[in-house]
C-alpha positions as CSV (number, residue, x, y, z in Angstrom):
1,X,-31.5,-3.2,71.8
2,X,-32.5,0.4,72.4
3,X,-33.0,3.5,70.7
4,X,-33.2,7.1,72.3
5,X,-34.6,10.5,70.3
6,X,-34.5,13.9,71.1
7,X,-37.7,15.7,71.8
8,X,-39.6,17.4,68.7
9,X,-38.7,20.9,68.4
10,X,-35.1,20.2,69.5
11,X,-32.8,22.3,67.9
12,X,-29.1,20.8,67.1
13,X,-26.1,21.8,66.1
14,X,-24.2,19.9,63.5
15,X,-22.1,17.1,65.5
16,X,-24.0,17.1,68.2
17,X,-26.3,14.0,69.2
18,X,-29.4,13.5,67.4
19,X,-30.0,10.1,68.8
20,X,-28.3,7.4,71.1
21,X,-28.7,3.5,70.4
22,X,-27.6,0.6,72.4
23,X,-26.4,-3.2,72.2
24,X,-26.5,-4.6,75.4
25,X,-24.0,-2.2,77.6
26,X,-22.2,-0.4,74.5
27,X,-24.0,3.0,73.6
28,X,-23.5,5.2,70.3
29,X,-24.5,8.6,69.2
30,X,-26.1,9.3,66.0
31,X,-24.6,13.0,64.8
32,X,-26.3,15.7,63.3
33,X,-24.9,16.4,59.7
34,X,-26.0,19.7,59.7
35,X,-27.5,22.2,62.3
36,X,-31.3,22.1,62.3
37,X,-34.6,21.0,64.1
38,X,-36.2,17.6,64.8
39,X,-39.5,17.7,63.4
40,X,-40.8,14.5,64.5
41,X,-39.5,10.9,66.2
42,X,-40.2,7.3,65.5
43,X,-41.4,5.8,68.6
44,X,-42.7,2.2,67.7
45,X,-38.5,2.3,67.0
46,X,-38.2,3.5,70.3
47,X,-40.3,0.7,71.5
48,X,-39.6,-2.1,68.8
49,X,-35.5,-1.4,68.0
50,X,-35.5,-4.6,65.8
51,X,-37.2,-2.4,63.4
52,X,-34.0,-0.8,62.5
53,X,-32.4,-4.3,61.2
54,X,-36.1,-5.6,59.8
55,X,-37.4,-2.6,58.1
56,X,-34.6,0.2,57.7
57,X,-36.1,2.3,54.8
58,X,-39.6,1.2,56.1
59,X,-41.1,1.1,59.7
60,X,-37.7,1.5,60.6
61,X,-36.9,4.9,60.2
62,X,-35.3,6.9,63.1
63,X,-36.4,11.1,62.9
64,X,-37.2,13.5,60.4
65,X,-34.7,16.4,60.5
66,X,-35.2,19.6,59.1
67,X,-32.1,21.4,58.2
68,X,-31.0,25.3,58.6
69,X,-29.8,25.8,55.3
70,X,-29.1,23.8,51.8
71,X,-26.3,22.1,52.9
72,X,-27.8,18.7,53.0
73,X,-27.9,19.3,48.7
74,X,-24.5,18.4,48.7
75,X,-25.0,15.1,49.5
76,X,-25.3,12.1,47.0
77,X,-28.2,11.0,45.5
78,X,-29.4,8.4,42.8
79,X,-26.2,6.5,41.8
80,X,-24.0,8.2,44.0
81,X,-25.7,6.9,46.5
82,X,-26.1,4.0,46.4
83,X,-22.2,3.8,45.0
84,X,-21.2,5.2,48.2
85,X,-23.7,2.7,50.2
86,X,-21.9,-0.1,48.4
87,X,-18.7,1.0,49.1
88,X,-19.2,2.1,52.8
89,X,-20.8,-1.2,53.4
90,X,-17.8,-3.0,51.9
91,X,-15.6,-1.0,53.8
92,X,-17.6,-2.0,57.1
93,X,-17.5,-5.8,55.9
94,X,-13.6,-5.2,55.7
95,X,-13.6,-4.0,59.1
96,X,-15.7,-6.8,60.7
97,X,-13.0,-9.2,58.7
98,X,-10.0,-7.7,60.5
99,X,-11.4,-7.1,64.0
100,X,-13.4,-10.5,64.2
101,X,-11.3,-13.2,61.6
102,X,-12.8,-15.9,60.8
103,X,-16.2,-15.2,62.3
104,X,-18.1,-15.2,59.0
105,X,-15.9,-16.3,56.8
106,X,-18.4,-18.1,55.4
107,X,-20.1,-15.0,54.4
108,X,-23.2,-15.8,56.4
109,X,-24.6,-13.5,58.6
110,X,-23.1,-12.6,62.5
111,X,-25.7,-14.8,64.8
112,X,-25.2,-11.8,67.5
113,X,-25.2,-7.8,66.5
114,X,-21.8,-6.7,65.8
115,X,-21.0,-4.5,68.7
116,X,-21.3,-7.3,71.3
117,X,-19.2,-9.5,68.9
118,X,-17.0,-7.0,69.3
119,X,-14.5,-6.1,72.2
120,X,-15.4,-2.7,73.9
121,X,-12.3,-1.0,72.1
122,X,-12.9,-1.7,68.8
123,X,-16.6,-1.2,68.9
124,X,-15.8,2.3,70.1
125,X,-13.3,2.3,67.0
126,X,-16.3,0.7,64.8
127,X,-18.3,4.1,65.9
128,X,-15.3,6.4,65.1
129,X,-14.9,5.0,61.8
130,X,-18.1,5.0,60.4
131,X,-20.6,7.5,62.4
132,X,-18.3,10.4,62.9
133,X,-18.6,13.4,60.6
């Protein structure tokens, strides 16, 4: 329901906040991966956050981040990717099966996002698992 950025410019350490979103009263940090510099913020995000769910590799893009070193080279690409997109979102599907039960067992869609479906404790342990580095 909200999304926060850092300023332009802003230089950050890797694990430290690069952005904070909301649902309702639960909050989440976005880490940094690596240490580096914002170069520049999405705002109609900032002002539209339902661009994140309609348009994620689209109008819904967060920052652009520009990294210290080449240490973002080590991350997947092409096949790999999209491999470990398949498997992470499996994994998160697993998760929303054990900590919710029959709530989709239809495979249908949640009708509200997951962290308010969730209790507060296990959306803190949905963050943990899946936006930690």
């Amino acid at each position: 329901t909200a999304v926060s950025f850092p300023f332009v410019g802003t230089w950050v350490k890797k694990g430290e906040p690069l952005a904070l979103g909301a649902c309702g009263d639960r909050e989440t940090a976005i880490l940094s991966p690596f240490d580096g510099t914002v170069t520049a913020v999405n705002h109609a995000v900032g002002r539209n956050p339902r661009l994140l769910n309609e348009a994620p590799y689209g109008k819904g893009w967060l920052f652009v981040f520009h990294p210290k070193d080449s240490a973002w080279e080590k991350l997947p690409t092409g096949a790999a990717a999209r491999h470990w997109f398949r498997d992470e979102e499996r994994r998160l599907s697993h998760f929303m099966e054990l900590n919710l039960g029959m709530a989709a067992a239809d495979g249908g869609e949640l009708l509200i996002p997951a962290p308010k479906a969730l209790s507060r404790e296990k959306c803190q342990s949905l963050t943990r698992e899946f936006l930690r580095s």
